[in-house]
C-alpha positions as CSV (number, residue, x, y, z in Angstrom):
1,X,-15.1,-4.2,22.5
2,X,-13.1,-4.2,25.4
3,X,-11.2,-0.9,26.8
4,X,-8.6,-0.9,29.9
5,X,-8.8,1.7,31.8
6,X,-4.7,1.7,33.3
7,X,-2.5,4.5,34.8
8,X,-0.1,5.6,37.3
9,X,-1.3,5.7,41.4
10,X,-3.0,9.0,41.6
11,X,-4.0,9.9,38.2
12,X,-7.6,10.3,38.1
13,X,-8.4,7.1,35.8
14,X,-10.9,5.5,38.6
15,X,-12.5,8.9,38.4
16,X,-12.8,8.7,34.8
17,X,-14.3,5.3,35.0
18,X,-17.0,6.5,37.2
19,X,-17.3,9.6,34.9
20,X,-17.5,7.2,31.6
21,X,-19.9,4.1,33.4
22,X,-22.0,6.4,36.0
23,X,-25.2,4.7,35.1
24,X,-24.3,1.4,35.0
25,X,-23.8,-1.6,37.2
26,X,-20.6,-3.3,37.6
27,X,-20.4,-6.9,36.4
28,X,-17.9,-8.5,38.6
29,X,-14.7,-7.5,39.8
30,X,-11.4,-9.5,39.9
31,X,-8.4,-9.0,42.4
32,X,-4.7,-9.9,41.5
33,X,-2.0,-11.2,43.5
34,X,-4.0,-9.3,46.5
35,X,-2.6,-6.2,44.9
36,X,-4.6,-4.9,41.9
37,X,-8.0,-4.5,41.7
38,X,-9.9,-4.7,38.3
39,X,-13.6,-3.3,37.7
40,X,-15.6,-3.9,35.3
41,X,-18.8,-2.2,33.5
42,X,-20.6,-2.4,29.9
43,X,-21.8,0.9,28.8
44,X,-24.0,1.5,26.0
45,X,-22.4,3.5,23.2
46,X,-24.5,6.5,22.6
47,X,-25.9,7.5,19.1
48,X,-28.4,9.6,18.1
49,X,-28.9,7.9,14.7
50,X,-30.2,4.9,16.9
51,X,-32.3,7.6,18.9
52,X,-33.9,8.3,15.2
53,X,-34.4,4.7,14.0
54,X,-36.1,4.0,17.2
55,X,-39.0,6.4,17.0
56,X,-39.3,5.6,13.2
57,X,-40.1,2.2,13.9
58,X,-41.4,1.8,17.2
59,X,-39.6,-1.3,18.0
60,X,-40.5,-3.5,21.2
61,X,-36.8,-3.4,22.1
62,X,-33.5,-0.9,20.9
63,X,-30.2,-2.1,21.3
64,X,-27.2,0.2,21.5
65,X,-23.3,-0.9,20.4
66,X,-21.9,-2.0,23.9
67,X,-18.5,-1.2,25.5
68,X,-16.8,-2.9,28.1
69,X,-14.4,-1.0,30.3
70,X,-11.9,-2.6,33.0
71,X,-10.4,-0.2,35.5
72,X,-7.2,-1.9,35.9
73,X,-5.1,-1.2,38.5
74,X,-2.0,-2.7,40.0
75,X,0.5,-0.7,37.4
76,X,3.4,1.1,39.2
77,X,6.6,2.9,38.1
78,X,9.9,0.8,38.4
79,X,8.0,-2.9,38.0
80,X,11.1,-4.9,35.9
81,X,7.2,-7.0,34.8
82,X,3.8,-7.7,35.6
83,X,2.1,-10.4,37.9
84,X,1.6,-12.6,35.3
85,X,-2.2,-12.6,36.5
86,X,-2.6,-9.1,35.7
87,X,-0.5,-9.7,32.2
88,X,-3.2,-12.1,31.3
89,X,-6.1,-9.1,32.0
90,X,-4.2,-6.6,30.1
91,X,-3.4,-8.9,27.4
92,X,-7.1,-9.7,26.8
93,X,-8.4,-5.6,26.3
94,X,-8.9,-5.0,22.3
95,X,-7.5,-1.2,23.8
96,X,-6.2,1.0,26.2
97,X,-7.4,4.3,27.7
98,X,-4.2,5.6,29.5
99,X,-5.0,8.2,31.8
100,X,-2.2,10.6,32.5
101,X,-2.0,12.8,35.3
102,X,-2.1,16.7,34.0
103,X,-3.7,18.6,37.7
104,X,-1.9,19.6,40.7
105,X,-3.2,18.7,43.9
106,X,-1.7,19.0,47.0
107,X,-4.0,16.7,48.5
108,X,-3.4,14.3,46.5
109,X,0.3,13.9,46.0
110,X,2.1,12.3,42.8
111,X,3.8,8.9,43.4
112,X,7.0,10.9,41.0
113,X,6.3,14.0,43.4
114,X,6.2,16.0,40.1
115,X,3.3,16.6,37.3
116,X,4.8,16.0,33.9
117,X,2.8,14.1,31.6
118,X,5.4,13.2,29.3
119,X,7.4,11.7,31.6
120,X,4.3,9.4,33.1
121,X,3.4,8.4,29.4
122,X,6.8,6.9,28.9
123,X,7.2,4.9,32.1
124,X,3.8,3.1,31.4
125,X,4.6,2.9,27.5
126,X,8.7,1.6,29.0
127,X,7.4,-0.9,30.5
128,X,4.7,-2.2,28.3
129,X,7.9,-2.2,26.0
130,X,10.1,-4.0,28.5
131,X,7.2,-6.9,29.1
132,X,6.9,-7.2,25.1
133,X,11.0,-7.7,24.5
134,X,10.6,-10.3,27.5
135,X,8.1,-12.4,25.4
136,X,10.1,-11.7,21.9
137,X,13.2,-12.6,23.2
138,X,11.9,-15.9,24.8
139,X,10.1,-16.6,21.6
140,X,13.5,-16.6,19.3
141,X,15.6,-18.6,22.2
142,X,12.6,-21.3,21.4
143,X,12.5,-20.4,17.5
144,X,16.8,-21.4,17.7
145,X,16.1,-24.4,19.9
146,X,13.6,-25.7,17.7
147,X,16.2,-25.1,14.7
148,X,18.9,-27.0,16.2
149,X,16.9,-29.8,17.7
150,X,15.1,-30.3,14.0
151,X,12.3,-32.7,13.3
152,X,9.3,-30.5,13.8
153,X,8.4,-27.8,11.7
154,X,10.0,-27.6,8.6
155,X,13.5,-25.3,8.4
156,X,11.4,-22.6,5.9
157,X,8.4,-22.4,8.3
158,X,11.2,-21.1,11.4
159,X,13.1,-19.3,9.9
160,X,10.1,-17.1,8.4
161,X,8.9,-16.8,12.2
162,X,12.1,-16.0,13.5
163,X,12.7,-12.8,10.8
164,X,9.1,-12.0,12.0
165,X,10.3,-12.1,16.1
166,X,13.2,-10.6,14.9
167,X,11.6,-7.6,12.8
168,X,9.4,-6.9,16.3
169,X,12.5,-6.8,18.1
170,X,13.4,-4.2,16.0
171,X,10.5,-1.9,16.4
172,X,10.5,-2.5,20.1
173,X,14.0,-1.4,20.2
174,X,12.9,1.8,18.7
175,X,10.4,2.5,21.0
176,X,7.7,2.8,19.1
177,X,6.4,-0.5,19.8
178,X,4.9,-3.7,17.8
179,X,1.7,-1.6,16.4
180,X,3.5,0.2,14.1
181,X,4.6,-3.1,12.3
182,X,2.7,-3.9,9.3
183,X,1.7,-7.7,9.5
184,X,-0.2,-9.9,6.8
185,X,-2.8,-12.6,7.8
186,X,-0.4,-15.0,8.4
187,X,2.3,-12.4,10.3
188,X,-1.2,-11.7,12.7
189,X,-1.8,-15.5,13.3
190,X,1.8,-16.2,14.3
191,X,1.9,-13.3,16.7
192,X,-2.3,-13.2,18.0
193,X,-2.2,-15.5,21.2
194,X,0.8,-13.7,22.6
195,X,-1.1,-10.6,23.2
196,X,1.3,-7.9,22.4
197,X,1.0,-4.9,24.8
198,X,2.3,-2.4,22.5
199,X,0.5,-4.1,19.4
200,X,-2.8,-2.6,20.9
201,X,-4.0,0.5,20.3
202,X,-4.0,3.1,22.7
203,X,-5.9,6.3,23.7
204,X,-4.3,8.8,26.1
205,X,-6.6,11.0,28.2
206,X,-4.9,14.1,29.6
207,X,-6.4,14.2,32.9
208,X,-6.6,17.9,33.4
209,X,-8.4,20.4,35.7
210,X,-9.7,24.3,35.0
211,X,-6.3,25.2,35.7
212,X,-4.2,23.3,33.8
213,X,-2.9,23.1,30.0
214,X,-5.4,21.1,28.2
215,X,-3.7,21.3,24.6
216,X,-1.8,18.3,23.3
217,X,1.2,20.3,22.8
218,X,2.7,19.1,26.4
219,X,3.0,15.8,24.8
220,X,5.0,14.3,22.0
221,X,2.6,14.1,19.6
222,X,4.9,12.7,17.2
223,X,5.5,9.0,19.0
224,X,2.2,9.0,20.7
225,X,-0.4,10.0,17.9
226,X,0.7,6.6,15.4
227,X,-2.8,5.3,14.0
228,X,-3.2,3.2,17.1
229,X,-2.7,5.5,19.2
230,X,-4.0,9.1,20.2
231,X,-4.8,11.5,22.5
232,X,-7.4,14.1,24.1
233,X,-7.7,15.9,26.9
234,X,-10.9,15.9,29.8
235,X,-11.4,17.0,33.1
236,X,-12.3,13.5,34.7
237,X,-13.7,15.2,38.1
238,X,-16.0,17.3,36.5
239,X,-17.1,15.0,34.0
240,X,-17.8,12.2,36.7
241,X,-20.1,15.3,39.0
242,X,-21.8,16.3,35.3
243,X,-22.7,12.8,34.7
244,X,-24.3,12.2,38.2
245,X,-26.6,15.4,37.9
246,X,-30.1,15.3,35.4
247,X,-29.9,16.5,31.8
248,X,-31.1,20.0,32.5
249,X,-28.4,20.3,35.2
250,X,-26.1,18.7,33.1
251,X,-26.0,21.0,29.9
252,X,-26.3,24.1,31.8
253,X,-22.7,22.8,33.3
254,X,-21.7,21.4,30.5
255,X,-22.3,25.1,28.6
256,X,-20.4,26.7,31.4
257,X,-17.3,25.0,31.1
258,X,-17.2,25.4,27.6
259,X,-17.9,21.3,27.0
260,X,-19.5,20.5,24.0
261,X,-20.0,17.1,24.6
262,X,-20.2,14.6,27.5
263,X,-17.1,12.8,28.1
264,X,-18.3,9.3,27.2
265,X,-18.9,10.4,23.8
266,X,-15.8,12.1,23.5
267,X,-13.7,8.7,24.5
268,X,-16.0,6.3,22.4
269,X,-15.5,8.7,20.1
270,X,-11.9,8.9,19.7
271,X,-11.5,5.2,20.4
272,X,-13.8,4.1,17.1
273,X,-11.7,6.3,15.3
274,X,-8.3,4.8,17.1
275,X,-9.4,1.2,16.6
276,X,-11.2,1.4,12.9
277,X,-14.8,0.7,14.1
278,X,-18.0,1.8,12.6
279,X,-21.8,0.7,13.2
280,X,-24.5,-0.8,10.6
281,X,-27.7,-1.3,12.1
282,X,-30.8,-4.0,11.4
283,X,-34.1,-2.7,11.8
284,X,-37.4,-4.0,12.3
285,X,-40.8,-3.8,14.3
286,X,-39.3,-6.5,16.7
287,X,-36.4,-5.0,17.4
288,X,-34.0,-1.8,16.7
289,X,-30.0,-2.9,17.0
290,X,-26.9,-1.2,16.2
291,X,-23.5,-3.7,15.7
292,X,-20.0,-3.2,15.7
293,X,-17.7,-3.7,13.0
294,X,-14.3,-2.8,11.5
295,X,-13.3,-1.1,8.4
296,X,-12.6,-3.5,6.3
297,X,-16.0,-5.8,7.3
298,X,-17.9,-7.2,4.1
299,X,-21.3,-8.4,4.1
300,X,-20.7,-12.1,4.6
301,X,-18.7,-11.2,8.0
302,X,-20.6,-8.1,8.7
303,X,-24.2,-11.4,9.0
304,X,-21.6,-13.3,11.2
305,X,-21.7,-10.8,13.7
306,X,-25.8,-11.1,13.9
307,X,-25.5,-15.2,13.7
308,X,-23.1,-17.4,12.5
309,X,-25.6,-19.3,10.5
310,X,-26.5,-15.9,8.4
311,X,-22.6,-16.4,7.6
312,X,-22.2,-19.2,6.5
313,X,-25.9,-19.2,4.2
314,X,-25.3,-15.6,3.2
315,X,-27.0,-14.5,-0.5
316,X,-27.3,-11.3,-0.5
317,X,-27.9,-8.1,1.6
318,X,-30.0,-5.3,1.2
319,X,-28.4,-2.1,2.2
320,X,-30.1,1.2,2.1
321,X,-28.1,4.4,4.6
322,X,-29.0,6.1,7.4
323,X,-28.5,8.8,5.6
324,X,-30.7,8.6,3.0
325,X,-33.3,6.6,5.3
326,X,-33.7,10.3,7.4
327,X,-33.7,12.4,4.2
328,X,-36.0,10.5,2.3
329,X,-38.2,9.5,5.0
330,X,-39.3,6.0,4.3
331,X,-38.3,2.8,3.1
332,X,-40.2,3.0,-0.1
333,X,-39.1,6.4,-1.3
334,X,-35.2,5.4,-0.6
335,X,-36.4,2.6,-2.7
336,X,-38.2,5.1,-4.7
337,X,-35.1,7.1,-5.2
338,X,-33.1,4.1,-6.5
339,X,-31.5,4.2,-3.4
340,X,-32.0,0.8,-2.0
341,X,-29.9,-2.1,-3.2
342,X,-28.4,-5.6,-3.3
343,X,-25.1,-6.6,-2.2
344,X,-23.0,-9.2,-2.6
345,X,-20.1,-10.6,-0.7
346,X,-17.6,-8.4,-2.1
347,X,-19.6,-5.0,-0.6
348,X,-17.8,-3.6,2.1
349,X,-20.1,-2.5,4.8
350,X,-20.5,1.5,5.7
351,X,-20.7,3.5,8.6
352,X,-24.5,4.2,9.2
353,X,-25.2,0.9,6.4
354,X,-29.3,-0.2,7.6
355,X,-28.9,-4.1,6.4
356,X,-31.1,-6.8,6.2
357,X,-29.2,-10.3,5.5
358,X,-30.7,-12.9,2.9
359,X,-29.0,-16.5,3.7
360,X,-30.1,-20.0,3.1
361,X,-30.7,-21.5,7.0
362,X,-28.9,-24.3,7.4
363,X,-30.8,-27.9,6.9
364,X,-32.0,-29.9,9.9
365,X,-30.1,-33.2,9.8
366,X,-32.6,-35.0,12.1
């Protein structure tokens, strides 16, 4: 999974990438149209119930969920669009973390000369709107060419795209943007390699300081909490000096400040829940590993994630929970407890699911 990091000048959201990624080494970093500046870091998703599976088994190696995050900059107030260099960077995130200014600080002015985090939501969400009707617009003017110049596709197939095009229009012209439209398989394929901004799912991080009004309330909570998008509130400054100090340090902060948990957690957190992802887990003496998944994963696509061979020879899967794995204590009392089972390709994988695929490897044709 891939989060941009993207906000106004001056709102805090390098901070919060230094807050979220303090441990980690960048893995490249990309300039655009000598302007914008993207960074880059993969962060390992925390979870305890990896913590437990770990000492259970002993493993030679444990492997967390990953995260990438991209601290994007380059996005200003009053662009009519986007380099289409840093288009292409946005347009390849699976999310969005929009951090929105919610501090005052003389010392470090706001581009607007005002703090109102309403207002900065809406510019960044305008124009995300403004780059989308671009491409929509320029997708029906080819959609009626192709209609009057004939001998292509077949009349049926374009006029079912263009009352697609024409149905995201719509939603765009209402401001709530193209991920509020519902869209069947075929809808998604017609619409995936254009890399809708508005179509992705967005969290928005009230930047705020000790001072400041950390409740939601400041913000319409009616257009911006859809079920792609939300929003929480952290103090990025704090979090990024909690996160460079040692665990003991750390919690005694953390306590003071009335945090209950770090902010990593809290964004990885809220973006699972955002984007409809949950973890199963494969375990074994060789190795401990936690995977990524969405809601609606079954077990044949769920073995695709660990190798496209287990796929495409998929039998069956044994499935036992976390849950019950930690109550129970062992594999053979779960077992014991009639809680271990097969699955076929219709089971829809859990949160917490411990699975081990049976599949058929594929023959050697030499």
């Amino acid at each position: 999974m891939k989060l941009g990091i993207i906000g106004l000048p001056q709102c805090g959201k390098t901070t919060l990438y230094c807050a979220l990624t303090h441990d980690y080494n960048p893995t490249g970093q990309i300039f655009v149209d000598g302007r914008a500046q993207i960074d880059t870091a993969v962060v390992s998703v925390p979870d305890q119930r990896i913590d437990w599976l770990s000492t259970h088994y002993h493993p030679k190696k444990t492997s967390y969920a990953k995260i990438t995050f991209q601290d994007i900059s380059g996005i200003t107030s009053g662009q009519e669009s986007f380099p289409r260099a840093l288009l292409t960077i946005l347009s390849q995130v699976d999310g969005f973390i929009h951090v929105v200014r919610n501090f005052d600080d003389p010392n470090i002015p706001h581009p607007m000369q005002r703090i109102d985090a309403e207002s900065d939501i809406n510019i960044l969400l305008d124009e995300f709107t403004l780059n989308d009707m671009l491409t929509v617009e320029r997708r029906l003017e080819s959609l009626s060419s192709e209609w009057d110049k004939g001998g292509g596709r077949t009349r049926t197939e374009i006029e079912y795209e263009q009352k697609l095009f024409e149905q995201l229009h719509d939603a765009l012209e209402t401001d709530y943007g193209i991920g509020t439209v519902h869209l069947n398989k075929q809808q998604q394929k017609l619409v995936s390699g254009f890399g809708f901004l508005t179509s992705k799912p967005m969290l928005i991080v009230l930047n705020s300081d000790d001072k400041s009004q950390k409740t939601k309330n400041i913000i319409n909570t009616n257009r911006h909490e859809t079920p792609k998008r939300d929003a929480i509130s952290l103090m990025s400054k704090l979090e990024m000096e909690i996160a460079q100090l040692e665990e003991n340090d750390a919690s005694f902060f953390m306590k003071e400040y009335g945090i209950s948990e770090p902010g990593l957690d809290k964004v990885i957190e809220s973006a699972y829940k955002m984007m409809s992802l949950k973890s199963f887990f494969t375990v074994g003496n060789d190795e401990v590993r936690a995977w990524t998944i969405t809601d609606d994963t079954s077990t044949p696509q769920a073995a695709g994630t660990i190798h496209s061979d287990m796929q495409s020879g998929f039998i069956r899967a044994e499935v036992m929970s976390f849950a019950d794995l930690k109550e129970l204590g062992s594999e053979s009392s779960v077992k014991a407890a009639g809680k271990w089972r097969l699955e076929g390709k219709e089971y829809i994988v859990q949160d917490g699911d411990i699975v081990n695929i049976r599949f058929s490897p594929p023959r050697n044709n030499q």
